[in-house]
N, C-alpha and C positions, 0 to 999 in steps of 0.2 A: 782508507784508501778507496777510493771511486774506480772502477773499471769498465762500467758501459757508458754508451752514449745512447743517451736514453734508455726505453724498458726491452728494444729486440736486439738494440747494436750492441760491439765491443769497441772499445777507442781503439786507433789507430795504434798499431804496433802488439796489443797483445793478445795474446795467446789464453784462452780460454777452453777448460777442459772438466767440465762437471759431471758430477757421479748422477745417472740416472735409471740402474738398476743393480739389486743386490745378486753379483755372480756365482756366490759360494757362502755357503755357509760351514767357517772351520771347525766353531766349536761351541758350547753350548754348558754353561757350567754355572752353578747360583753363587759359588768363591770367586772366579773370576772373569763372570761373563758371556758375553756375546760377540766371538769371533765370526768376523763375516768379510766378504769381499766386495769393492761395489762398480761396475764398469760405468767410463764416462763414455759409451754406446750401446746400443743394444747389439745383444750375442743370438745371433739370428744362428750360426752357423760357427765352428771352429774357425773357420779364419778369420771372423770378427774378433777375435781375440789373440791377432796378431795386431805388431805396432800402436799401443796404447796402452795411456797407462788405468792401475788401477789402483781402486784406494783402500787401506785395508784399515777396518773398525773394528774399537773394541765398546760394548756398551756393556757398564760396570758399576755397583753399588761398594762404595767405601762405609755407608752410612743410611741408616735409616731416613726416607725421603732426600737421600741425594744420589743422582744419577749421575758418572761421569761418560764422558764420551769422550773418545782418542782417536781423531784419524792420522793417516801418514800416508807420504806419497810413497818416496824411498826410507824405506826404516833400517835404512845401514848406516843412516848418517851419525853420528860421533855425537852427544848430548853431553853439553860441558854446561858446568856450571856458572853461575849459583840457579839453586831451584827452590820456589816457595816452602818451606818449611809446614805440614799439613800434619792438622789433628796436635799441634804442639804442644795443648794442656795435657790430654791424656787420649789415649787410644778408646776411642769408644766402642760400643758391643755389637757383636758381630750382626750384622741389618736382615731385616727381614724379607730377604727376595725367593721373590718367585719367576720362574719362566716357566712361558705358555707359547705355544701358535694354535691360530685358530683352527676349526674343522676342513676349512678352505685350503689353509695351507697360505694365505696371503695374508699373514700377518703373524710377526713373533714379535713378543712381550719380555718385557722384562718389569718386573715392579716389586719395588723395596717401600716399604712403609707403607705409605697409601700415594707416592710418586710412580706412576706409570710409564715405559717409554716402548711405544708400538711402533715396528721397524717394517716397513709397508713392502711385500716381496713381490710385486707383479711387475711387469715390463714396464719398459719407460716410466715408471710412479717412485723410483726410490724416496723416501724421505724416512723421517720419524715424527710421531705427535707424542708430543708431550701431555701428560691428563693427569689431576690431582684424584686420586677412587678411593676414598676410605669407607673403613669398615662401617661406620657412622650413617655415611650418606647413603652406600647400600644399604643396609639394613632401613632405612627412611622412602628406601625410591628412590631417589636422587640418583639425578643424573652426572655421570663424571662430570669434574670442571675440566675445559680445556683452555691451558696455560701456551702454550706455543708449539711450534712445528718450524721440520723443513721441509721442503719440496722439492721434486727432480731440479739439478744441476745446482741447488743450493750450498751446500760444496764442490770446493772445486781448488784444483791446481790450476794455479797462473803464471803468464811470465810474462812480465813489460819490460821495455825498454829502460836502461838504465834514465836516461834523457828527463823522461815522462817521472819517473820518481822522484826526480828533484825539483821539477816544477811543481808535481802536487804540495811535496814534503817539505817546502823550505820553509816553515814554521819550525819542523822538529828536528828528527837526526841527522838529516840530509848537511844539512848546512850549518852543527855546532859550529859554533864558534871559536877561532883559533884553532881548528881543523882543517884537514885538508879536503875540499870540499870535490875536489873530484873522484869516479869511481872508477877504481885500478885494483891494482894488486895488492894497495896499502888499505882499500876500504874495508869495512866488515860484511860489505854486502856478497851473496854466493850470486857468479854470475856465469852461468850456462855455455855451452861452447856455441850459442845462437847470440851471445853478445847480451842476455837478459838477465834478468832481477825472479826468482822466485818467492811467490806467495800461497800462500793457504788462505782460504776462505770459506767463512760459513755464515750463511744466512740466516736468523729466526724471526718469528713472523710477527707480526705486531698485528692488532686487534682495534675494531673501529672503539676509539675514549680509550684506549691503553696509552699511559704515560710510565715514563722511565724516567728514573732519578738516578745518583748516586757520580759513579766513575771516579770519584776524589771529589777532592775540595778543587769544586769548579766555579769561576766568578760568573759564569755567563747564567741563562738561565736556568733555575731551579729545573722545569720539564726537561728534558736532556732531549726530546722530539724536535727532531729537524736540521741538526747538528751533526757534524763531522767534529770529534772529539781523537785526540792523541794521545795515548799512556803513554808519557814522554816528560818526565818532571824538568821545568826549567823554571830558571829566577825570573819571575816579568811582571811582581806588582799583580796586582787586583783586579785591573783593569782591561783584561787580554783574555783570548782564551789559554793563554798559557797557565800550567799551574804548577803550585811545591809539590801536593802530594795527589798524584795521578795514583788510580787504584784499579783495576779490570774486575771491576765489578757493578753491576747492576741491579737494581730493583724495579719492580714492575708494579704498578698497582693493581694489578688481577695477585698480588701472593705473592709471586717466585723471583728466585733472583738468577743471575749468571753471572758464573765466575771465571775466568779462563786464564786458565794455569800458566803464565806467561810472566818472566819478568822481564822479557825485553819490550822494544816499544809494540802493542798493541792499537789497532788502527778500530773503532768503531763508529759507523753511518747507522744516526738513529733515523729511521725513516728520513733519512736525506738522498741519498744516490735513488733508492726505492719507497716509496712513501710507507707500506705497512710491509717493511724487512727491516732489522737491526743486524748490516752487513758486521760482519768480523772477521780480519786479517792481519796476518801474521806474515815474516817473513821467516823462508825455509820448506821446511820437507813435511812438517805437521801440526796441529792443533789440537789441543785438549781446551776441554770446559766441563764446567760443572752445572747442575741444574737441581737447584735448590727449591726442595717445595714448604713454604710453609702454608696448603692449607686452606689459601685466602687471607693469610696475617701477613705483612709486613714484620712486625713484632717477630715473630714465631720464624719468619726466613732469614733475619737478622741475627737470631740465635742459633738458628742450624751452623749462617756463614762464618760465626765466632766461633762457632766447634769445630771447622776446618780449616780456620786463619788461625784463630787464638783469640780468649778474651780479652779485655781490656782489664790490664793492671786494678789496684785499687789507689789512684791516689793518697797520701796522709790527708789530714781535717787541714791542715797548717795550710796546706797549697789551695785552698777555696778562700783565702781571704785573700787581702788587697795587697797585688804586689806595686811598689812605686819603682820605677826605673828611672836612671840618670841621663836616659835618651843616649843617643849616639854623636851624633861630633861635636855635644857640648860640651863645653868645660865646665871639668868638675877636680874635686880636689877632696881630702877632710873634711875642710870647712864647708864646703857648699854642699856634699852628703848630710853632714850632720844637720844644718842649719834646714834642710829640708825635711826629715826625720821632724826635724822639733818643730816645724811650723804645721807639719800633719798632725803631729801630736796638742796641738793647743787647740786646731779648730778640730778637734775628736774625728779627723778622717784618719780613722784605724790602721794603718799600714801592719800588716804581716813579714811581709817579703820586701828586704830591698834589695835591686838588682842592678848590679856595677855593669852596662854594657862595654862595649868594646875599649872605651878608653883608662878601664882598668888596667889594662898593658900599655907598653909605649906605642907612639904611630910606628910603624914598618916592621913593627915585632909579632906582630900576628901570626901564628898561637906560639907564645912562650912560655905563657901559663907564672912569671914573674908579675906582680906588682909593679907599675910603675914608682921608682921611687924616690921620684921629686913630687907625687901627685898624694902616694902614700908611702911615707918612709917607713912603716912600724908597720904592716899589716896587720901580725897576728894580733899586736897590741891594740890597733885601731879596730879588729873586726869583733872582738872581748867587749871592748868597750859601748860599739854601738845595741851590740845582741844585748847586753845587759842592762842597757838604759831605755833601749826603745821597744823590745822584746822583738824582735824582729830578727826571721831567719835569713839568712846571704846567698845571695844566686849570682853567680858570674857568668858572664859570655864567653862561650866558644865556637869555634867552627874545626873542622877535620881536617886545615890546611897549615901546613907552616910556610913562611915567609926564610926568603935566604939570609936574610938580616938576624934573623931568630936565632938566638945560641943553641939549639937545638937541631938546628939545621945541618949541620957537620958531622953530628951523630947517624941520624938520619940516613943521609948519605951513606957514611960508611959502613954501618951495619944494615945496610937495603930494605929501611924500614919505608920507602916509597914506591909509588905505580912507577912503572918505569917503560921508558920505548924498548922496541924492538933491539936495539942496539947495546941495551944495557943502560943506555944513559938515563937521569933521571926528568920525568916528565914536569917541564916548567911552564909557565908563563908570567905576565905581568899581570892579568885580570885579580882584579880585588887586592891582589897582595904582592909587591915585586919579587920576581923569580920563586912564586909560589910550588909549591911542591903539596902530593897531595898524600896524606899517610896509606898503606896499605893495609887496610884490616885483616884480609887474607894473610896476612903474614903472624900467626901465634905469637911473634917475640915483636912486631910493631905493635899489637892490643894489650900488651905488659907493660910496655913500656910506653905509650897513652895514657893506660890506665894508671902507671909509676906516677906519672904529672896531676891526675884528677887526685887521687890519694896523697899527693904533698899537700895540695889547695886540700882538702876536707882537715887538715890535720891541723892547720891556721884557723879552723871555721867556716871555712866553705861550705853548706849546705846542699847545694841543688846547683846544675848546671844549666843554662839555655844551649843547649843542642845547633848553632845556625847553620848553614848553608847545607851544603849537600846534595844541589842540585846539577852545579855546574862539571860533572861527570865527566872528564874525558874518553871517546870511546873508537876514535881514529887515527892513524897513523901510526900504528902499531903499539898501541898500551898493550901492554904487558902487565899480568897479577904475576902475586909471586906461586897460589895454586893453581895457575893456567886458567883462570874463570875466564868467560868469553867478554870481550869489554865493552859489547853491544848487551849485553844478559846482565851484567854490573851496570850500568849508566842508572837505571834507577834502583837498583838492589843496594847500593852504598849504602846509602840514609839507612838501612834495614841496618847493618853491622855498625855502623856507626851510634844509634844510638840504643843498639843492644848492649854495646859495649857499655858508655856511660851509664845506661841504664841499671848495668848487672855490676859493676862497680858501687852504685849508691845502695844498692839492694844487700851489697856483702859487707858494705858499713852499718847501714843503718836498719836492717833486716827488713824482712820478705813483705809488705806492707810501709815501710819509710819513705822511697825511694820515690823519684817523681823528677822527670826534665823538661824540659818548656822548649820543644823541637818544632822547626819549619817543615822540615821537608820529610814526607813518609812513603812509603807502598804498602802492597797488600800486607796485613797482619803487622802492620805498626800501629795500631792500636793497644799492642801488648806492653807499648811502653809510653803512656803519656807523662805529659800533658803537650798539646799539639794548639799550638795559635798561626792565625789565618796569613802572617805577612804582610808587605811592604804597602800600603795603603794610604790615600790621601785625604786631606780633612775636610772634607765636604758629604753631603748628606748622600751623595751618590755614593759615594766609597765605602760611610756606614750599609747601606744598600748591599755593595756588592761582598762586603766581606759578611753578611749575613747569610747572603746565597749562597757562597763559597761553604760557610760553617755546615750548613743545612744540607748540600752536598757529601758533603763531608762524613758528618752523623748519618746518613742515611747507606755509607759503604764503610760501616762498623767501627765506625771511632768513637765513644761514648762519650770525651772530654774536649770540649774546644776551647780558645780565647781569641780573642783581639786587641791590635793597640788602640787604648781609648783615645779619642781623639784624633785618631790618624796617625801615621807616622809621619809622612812628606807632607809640607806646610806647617802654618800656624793655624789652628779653627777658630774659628769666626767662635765668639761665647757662646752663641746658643748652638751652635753644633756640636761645641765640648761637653755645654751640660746634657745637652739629650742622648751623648753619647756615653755619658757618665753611668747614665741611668741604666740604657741598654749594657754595657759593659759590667754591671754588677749584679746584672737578673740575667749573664751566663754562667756558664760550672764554675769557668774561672775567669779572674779579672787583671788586668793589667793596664799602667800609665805608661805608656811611653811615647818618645817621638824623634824626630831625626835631629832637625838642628834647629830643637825647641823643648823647653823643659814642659813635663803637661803637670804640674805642682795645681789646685784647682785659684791659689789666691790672682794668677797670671790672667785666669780668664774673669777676675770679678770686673763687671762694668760699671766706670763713673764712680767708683769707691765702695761700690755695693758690693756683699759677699755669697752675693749667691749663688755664685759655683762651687763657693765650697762649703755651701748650706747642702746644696742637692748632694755633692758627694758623700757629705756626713751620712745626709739621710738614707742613702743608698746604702752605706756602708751598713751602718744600722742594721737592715734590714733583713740583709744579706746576714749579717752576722746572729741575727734573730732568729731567721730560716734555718742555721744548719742544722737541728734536728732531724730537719723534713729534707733537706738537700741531699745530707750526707747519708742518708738513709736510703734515697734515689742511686746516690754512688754506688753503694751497695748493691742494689740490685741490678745495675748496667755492667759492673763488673761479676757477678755470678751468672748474668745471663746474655749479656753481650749487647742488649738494649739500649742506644744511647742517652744518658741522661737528659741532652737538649736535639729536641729533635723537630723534624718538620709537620704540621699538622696533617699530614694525609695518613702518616705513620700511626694516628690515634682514632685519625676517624678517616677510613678508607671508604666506607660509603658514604658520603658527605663530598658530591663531583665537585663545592667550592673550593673543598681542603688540597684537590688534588693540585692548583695552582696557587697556592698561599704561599710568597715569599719573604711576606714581612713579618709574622709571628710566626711563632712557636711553642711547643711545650714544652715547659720545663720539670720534669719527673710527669711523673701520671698523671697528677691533678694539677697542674699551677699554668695557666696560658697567659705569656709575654707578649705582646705589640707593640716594638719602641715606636718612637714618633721619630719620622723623617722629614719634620718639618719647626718653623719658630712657633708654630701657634697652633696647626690642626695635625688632629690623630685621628685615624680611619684604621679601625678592625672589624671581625670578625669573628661574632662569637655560634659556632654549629649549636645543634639541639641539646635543649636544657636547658637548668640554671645556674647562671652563673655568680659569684659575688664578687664584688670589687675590693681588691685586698686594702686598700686603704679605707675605703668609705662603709664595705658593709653594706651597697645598693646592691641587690640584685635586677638582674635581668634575662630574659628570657629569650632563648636563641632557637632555631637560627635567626640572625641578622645581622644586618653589616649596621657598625656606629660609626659616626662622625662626629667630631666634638673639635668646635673652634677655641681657640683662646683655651689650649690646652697647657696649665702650668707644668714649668721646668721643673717642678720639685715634686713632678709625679711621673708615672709611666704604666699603662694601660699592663694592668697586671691583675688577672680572674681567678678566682678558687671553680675547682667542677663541684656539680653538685655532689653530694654522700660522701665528701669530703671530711679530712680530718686533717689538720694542722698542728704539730708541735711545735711552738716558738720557744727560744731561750729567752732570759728575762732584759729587762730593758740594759742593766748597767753593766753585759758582753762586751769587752773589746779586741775579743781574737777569734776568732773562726774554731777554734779546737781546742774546747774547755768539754766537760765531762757530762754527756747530756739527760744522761740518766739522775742525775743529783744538782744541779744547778739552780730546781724551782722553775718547772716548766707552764705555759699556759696551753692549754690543751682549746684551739678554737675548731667548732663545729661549723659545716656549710651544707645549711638546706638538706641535714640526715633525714630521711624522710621517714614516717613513725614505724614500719616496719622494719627499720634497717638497723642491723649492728656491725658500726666499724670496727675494727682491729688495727693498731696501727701499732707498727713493732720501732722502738726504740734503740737506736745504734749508742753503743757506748763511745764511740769516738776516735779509738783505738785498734784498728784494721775494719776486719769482716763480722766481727760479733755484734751479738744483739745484748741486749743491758737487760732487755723486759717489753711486755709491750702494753699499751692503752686502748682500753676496751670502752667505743662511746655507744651508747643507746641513739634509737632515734627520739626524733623530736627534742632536738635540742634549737633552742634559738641563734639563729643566723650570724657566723661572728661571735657567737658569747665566747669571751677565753673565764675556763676555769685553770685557777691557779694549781699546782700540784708541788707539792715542797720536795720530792724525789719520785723515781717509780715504785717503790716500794710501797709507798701510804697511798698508791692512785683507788687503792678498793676503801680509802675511807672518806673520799668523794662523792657527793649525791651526785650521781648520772653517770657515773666513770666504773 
C-alpha cells in the first residue's frame, strides 16, 4: 500500500501520524524485553501530550539472533484468530540477550546472539538500527555489519479513505471475487468514525546493491526491488503478479531476513513508493516482525527462519521419481491409464507415480472422493493391478471444496461441516464447481470426517494426494468459521489446515517419514508439509521462465521441495519446448508430466516419426534415478536444517554481484549447478569462481564466466559438478528412485579433489533421515573417474576410498 505522493507529500485524503520520539521507557527485562513508548510529536511540554496518539513497543528475543518487534496503536483490540504457529518443531533454548544503554543515555540495546537492535532515544530521531556484532568479529576488530534501520515517522498509524483502498487494492482483497465489493458494515475492513480505513506501517531501509528475494512463489522478477507485492494468495496462472503461495517473508542479500507475523493480507513496497525503504502495511491497530540474523549467510537466515516457521518435512525416496499424470480434461479411462503405463514402460521412461487428476470422479462431483464408475468400475481391483505390474505408487486429485451434486453434500450441510454466512446459511457459489461449498477445517468433526474420505481412498490403494486449490478463500459478506477465526486472517491460512490435514492423515498411515502431497497453494510454514509445484502454466519457453522464478522465489522463503507441470499445463508445446522442458523438469527435487487438455506422454511430441522425446526423457530419467544417492542425501540435509534443496544461485555465492540477478539456473544440493535452456538451439550460463565439470562430458572449465553454446542438443542440459566434489551414482540398471543405496554397487565419481583435500560424503540409506555409512575420497583423484563400490561396507577395500 502506497501512501505519499512523492518523498514530502501525503495523498489526498489520508491521515499520517509517525512515531518520532521515544516518550517512556516501561520496562526493561532480557525474558521479555524492551517496553517503551514512542510519540508521533515532540513532547516539548505536558500539553504536547494531549490529543495524539501513541505507539507502544515491545523489542524481544524469542531466539538466539532473532529479534522481534510489536508495535500497536490501540492494544485493546480483540486478536482473533488463526495465528502462525512459531518454533513448531520444538522450543528452542533460552537466547542469549543482553540489554545495555549507552553512557549518553541516547541509545538502549538490546542483542541476542550476535543480532543487535539499538533503539535511538533523542528528540525527533526515533528509529532502531539493526547491526550483526558477533563475538568473532570483535575479537578480529571488525566492525559491526549493519543489516537495516528505521528512522523518525518510519512507523506509523494511518487512515485513508475507504475509496482510495479499492483503487489501490483491486488486484487483491478489495475486490474478491463473488463478493461484495463495497465497504459497509458487511466488510472486514475496521473503519473509523472519520469514515476511514486503518493501517500500520513500518519502513526498513534498504542499502545502495541490496537486493530482496523471496515473498512466495512469485512469477515476476527474481530481485523483488522495485515492486509493490501483496500477501494475498490467488489462482491467476504464472503469468501475473498474482500468486498460490504468498509468504511475509524476506531475504536480503546483506544476510538477514524479515518476517512479519501476519496471516492476513500483508502489503509490501520494495523500494517502490521510496526507492531505499521496504514499506510494510498491515491493516488494523498493530504489527509485529521478526529480524533474522544469519551473519552474512542466506544459508544460516534460512535456517534460523525454519526454526520459527518449521522445517520442511522429509519427503519418502519414492516421491523423487517420475510422476506421469492423466492431465485434466482428458479422457481417460483403464484402458488408456494402462496403455500409457506400458508405453513408458517399453521406451524405459521410468514412471514412479501415477497420477488420476480430476477426472478420476465424475464432472460436477467434485470432491466425492468416489471413483468414477463407468471410467473405473473395479478401483480397488484396477489400482492392485496397476501398482503390481508397473510398480507404480497412486496419487489422486483433490481440492477442499465440495460441489452440491456430490453425495456428500447433504451431509455437509446438516452436520455444519462448511464456512458459512452470517445468517447461518451455507457459503456457495458456482465458481470451479456448481453450488460449491467450502469445508470448514476449523470445525474438529469437519477434519474427521475429510480425513474418513482420504482413509477410504488409501484403503483401495490410494497412495499420496495432490492437495489443489485453496486459494479462492472467501473472506466477505459475512463468512463465518465455526471457531469464530477472523475470515480476512483465514483467506490465506486455509491452505495451512488444509494440507496439515491431508498431510497428518498420510503421516498416521504410513508413519512419520512416508507421507508426501503435491499442493498448490501454501503460507508461511507450509513447507512442513511438502511437496509444493508451481501451477497453472503455459507451454512456451516464457512460462518455463516464469515458473522457474516463481520456484526460486519460492525456495528462497523456506520451501526446500518444488516441481512443475513439464511441458506446461495450458496448450500443447511445440517439441522442442517439451523436450527442453523434460530436461529442466527432471534436474528439480521433483518431477511431473502433466497438462490441461493434452496428454504430455513423451511418444506425442516425437517429430516426423523420430523418438526423440522420449530418448531425452529416458535419459533424464536415468539420470535422475542415478543421482539419488547424491539427491536424497541433499533431501536430508534441507529437511534437518531447513536449506532448500533447489535453490537460487546468490543463496551459494552471496558475494558473486552476477549471482545476485541469476534467474535461469540454480543449485541443485551444494554441489550440482542446472541451466535449463530456454531456447531450440542456444544455452547461455553462468559458471562463478572455480572449477567446474560438465556432468555429462567430464570437460572442465574455469569460472567466473558466462557460456554460450549454439546448437545445444535436446538430449542434454547444462548441468556442472563444483570443484572438491564427490558424487555417488546408483548403477546403470535403476529403475525407481528408491532402492537401497548403501548396497546397490555404487560408483563413487571424483570432481577436480584437489591433492590436499579429503571429501567425506555420507551415505542415505533411503529410508527416512538415517545415514547407511559414509565414503571417504582422498584428493587427487582423476576428474570424473567413477570407482565402482559393491556396498559401503567394502568402500575401505578400494585403492583411493
Amino acid at each position: 500500500m502506497r501512501f505519499t505522493d512523492g518523498l514530502w507529500l501525503k495523498r489526498a485524503g489520508v491521515d499520517f501520524r509517525g512515531g518520532v520520539e521515544v516518550a517512556e521507557i516501561l520496562n526493561k527485562d532480557e525474558k521479555t524485553g524492551i517496553d517503551y513508548l514512542v510519540a508521533c510529536r515532540h513532547i516539548a511540554n505536558r500539553g504536547d501530550s494531549m490529543d495524539g496518539p501513541l505507539l507502544t513497543f515491545n523489542v524481544s528475543s524469542p531466539a538466539d539472533d532473532i529479534i522481534k518487534v510489536r508495535v500497536d496503536h490501540f492494544k485493546g483490540v480483540h486478536q482473533k484468530s488463526p495465528n502462525f504457529e512459531l518454533f513448531p518443531d520444538s522450543k528452542p533454548p533460552s537466547p542469549r540477550v543482553n540489554i545495555d544503554s549507552t553512557s549518553s543515555s541516547d541509545t538502549l540495546s538490546l542483542q541476542s546472539g550476535s543480532l543487535k537492535a539499538s533503539i535511538c532515544l533523542k528528540e525527533y530521531s526515533y528509529g532502531i538500527r539493526f547491526t550483526s556484532e558477533s563475538d568473532e568479529k570483535k575479537e578480529k576488530g571488525e566492525k559491526p555489519l549493519f543489516l537495516c534501520s528505521t528512522e523518525p515517522k518510519s512507523t506509523a498509524v494511518i487512515d485513508v479513505p475507504p475509496s482510495y483502498v479499492i483503487n489501490q487494492m483491486s488486484e487483491s482483497s478489495c475486490l474478491e471475487t463473488g463478493t461484495d465489493a463495497t465497504l459497509g458494515a458487511s466488510s472486514n475492513f475496521e473503519i473509523d468514525k472519520g469514515g476511514k480505513i486503518r493501517f500500520m506501517l513500518n519502513e526498513l531501509s534498504l542499502t545502495v546493491g541490496e537486493t530482496i528475494y523471496g515473498l512466495g512463489e512469485r512469477f515476476t522478477p527474481l530481485v523483488k526491488n522495485g515492486g509493490s507485492h501483496s500477501i494475498w494468495n490467488q489462482d491467476g496462472g504464472t503469468s501475473s503478479q498474482q500468486a498460490y503461495k504468498n509468504i511475509p517473508f524476506y531475504l536480503s542479500s546483506r544476510g538477514y531476513g524479515i518476517f512479519v507475523n501476519h496471516t492476513e493480507e500483508v502489503d509490501f513496497e520494495v523500494g517502490a513508493e521510496k526507492c531505499s525503504k521496504v514499506g510494510i502495511s498491515v491493516r488494523g491497530e498493530g504489527l509485529e516482525y521478526y529480524v533474522i540474523n544469519g551473519g552474512g549467510s542466506l544459508k544460516r537466515t534460512l535456517e534460523l527462519y525454519c526454526l520459527l516457521t518449521g522445517r520442511p518435512a522429509l519427503p519418502p525416496s519414492w516421491t523423487f521419481g517420475l510422476y506421469m499424470s492423466t492431465s485434466f480434461t482428458t479422457s481417460y479411462d483403464e484402458k488408456t491409464v494402462s496403455g500409457f503405463l506400458e508405453g513408458m514402460k517399453e521406451r524405459e521412461c521410468y514412471t514412479r507415480v501415477l497420477h488420476l487428476d480430476c477426472y478420476w470422479m465424475e464432472a460436477y462431483d467434485w470432491c466425492s472422493f468416489q471413483f468414477d464408475d463407468k471410467a473405473f468400475p473395479d478401483p480397488a481391483s484396477y489400482l492392485r493391478t496397476v501398482k503390481d505390474k508397473y510398480n507404480v505408487k497412486v496419487c489422486v486429485w483433490i481440492n477442499p471444496y465440495i460441489s452440491q451434486r456430490a453425495h456428500l453434500f447433504k451431509e455437509g450441510v446438516e452436520k455444519g461441516y462448511f464456512i458459512k454466512r452470517a445468517n447461518g446459511d451455507v457459503w456457495q457459489w458456482d465458481l470451479w464447481q456448481p453450488g460449491m461449498a467450502y469445508v470448514d477445517f476449523t470445525n474438529p468433526d469437519a477434519c474427521k470426517w475429510y480425513a474418513k474420505q482420504l482413509e477410504g481412498l488409501m484403503d483401495i490403494g490410494v497412495d499420496t494426494f495432490k492437495t489443489d486449490f485453496g486459494e479462492r478463500i472467501p473472506h466477505k459478506g459475512g463468512v463465518t468459521y465455526f471457531d469464530g477465526s477472523d475470515p480476512r486472517k483465514m483467506h490465506n491460512y486455509y491452505t495451512q489446515i488444509f494440507n496439515d490435514l491431508v498431510f497428518t492423515t498420510l503421516k498416521n498411515r504410513l508413519g512419520e517419514h512416508g507421507a508426501a502431497v503435491f499442493a498448490r497453494s501454501a503460507t508461511a510454514g507450509g513447507q512442513r508439509f511438502p511437496v509444493h509445484w508451481g501451477g497453472d502454466c503455459e507451454s512456451t519457453y516464457e512460462a518455463m521462465a516464469e515458473s522457474l522464478r516463481g520456484g526460486l522465489s519460492l525456495t528462497s522463503s523456506g520451501f526446500a521441495f518444488w516441481s512443475h507441470d513439464i511441458g506446461g499445463f495450458e496448450g500443447l508445446p511445440p517439441a522442442a519446448v517439451f523436450k527442453r522442458w523434460v530436461a529442466f523438469g527432471l534436474f528439480s527435487s521433483h518431477s511431473r508430466l502433466h497438462g490441461s487438455k493434452s496428454f504430455r506422454v513423451p511418444w506425442l511430441y516425437d517429430d516426423d516419426g523420430k523418438d526423440e522425446a522420449s530418448k531425452v526423457l529416458a535419459k533424464m530419467v536415468k539420470a535422475k534415478l542415478r543421482l539419488m544417492p547424491y539427491l536424497f542425501a541433499q533431501a536430508i540435509k534441507s529437511h534437518e536444517t531447513g536449506v532448500p534443496m533447489m535453490r537460487s544461485m546468490v543463496i551459494d555465492f552471496p558475494e558473486d554481484p552476477t549471482c545476485q540477478y541469476l534467474d535461469k539456473q540454480y543449485m541443485l544440493g551444494d554441489n550440482v549447478l542446472v541451466a535449463p535452456v530456454f531456447s531450440d538451439d542456444t544455452a547461455n550460463f553462468y559458471l562463478p569462481e572455480g572449477k567446474w565439470t560438465c556432468f555429462w562430458t567430464n570437460a572442465v572449465i574455469t569460472g567466473p564466466r558466462w557460456i554460450k553454446k549454439e546448437n545445444y542438443p535436446f538430449t542434454a542440459i547444462p548441468v556442472f559438478v563444483k570443484e572438491n566434489s564427490v558424487l555417488l551414482l546408483g548403477p546403470d540398471s535403476v529403475d525407481v528412485p528408491d532402492y537401497e543405496y548403501a548396497k546397490v554397487g555404487l560408483e563413487v565419481r571424483a570432481y577436480q579433489v584437489s591433492n590436499d583435500a579429503e571429501v567425506v560424503v555420507q551415505v542415505p540409506s533411503g529410508k527416512g533421515p538415517e545415514w547407511a555409512g559414509k565414503v571417504i575420497v582422498k584428493g587427487g583423484k582423476a576428474d570424473g573417474q567413477g570407482v565402482k563400490i559393491d556396498s559401503v561396507a567394502d568402500m575401505q577395500e578400494k585403492e583411493g576410498l
